[in-house]
N, C-alpha and C positions, 0 to 999 in steps of 0.2 A: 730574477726569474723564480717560480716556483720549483724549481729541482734543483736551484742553487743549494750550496750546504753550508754551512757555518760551523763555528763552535770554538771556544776556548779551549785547545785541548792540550796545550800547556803542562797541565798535572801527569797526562797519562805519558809525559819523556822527563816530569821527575821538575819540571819548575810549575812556578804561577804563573798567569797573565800579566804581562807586563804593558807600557804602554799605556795603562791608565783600565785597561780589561778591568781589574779586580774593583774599579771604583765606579768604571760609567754604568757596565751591567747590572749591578743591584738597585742603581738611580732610574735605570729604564725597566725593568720587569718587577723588581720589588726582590729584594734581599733572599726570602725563601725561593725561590725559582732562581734565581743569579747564584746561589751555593752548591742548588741539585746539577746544576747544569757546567758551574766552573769544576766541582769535585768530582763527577764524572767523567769530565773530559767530552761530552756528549754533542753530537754531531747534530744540527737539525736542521730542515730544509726551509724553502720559502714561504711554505704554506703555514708552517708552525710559527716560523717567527712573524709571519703576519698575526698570529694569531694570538701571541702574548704581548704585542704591542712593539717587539725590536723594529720591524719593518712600517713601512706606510701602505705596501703594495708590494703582490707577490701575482704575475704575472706568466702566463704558460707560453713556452717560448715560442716564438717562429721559427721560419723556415730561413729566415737570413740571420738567426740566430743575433738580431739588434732589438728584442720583446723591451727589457727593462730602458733600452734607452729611448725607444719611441713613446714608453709609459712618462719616464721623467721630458723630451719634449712636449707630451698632450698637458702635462702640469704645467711647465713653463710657460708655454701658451695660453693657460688662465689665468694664470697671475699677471702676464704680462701688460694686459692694458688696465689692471689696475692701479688707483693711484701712488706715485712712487714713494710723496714725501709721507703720506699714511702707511706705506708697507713698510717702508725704514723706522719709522715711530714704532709700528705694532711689534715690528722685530724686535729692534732696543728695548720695548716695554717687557717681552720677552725673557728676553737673552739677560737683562738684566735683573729680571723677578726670578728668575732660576740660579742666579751667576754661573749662568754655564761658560761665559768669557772667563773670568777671573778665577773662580773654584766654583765646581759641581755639587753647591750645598744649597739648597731651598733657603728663602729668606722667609719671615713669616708675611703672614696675606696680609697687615698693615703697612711693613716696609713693601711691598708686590704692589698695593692697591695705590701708594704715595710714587713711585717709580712711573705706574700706567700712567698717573695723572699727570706728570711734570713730561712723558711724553705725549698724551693728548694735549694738552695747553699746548704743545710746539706744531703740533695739525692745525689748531684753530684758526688762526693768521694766512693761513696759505690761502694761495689761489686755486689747486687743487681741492680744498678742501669746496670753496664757494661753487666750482665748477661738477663737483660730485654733484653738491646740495641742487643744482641749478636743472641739473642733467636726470635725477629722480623726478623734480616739480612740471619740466618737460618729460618727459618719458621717452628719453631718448638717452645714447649710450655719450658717458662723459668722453671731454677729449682732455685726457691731464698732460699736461705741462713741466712735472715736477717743480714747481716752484710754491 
């Protein structure tokens, strides 16, 4: 929600962020803003961290006080009937061009661009994939299969 608060504030009781804090936030905001904000100790709410990129969505509550979870089902229900073996490839090509699986280090964009590719060649083959292509040329909504 947007009046949610955050913050690493760790320093201001005398430690660091632990937990991996000190490594994921400077990979998500960028180093100079992950130092003002770990060495401060400083508290910020949902609007702000939408706004330096921590969040996706910051959202002003309801009245049944469930805003951010109705926000993450209206998401879930757009991805949902897209296709599955393409959003598992897009993710892996992902997940693996950052290694945010294995370590939180950038690989450079020729090992990133060799990664996408060896998960696109694993889309091509599917029936999924035929059934997107088929579902565009009709103009009509695919019905995927995950296969």
């Amino acid at each position: 929600a947007s009046s949610a608060k955050m913050g690493l504030i760790e320093v201001t009781r005398g430690l660091l962020p632990g937990a991996g804090g000190s490594q994921r936030l400077p990979r998500t905001v960028g180093i100079g803003l992950a130092k003002e904000l770990i060495f401060t100790g400083r508290q910020i709410d949902g609007e702000q961290a939408m706004s330096i990129g921590l969040v996706n969505n910051a959202v002003r509550q309801n009245d049944l006080g469930d805003a951010a979870y109705q926000k993450a089902l209206d998401l879930a229900k757009e991805i949902l009937p897209q296709g599955p073996v393409a959003l598992r490839m897009a993710k892996q090509a992902m997940n693996r061009g950052i290694e945010i699986i294995s370590k939180p280090l950038q690989v450079d964009i020729a090992s990133g661009m060799a990664i996408e590719g060896m998960c696109y060649a694993q889309v091509i083959p599917t029936k999924d994939r035929l059934e997107g292509m088929a579902a565009f040329k009709e103009k009509r909504l695919p019905r995927f299969i995950g296969e």
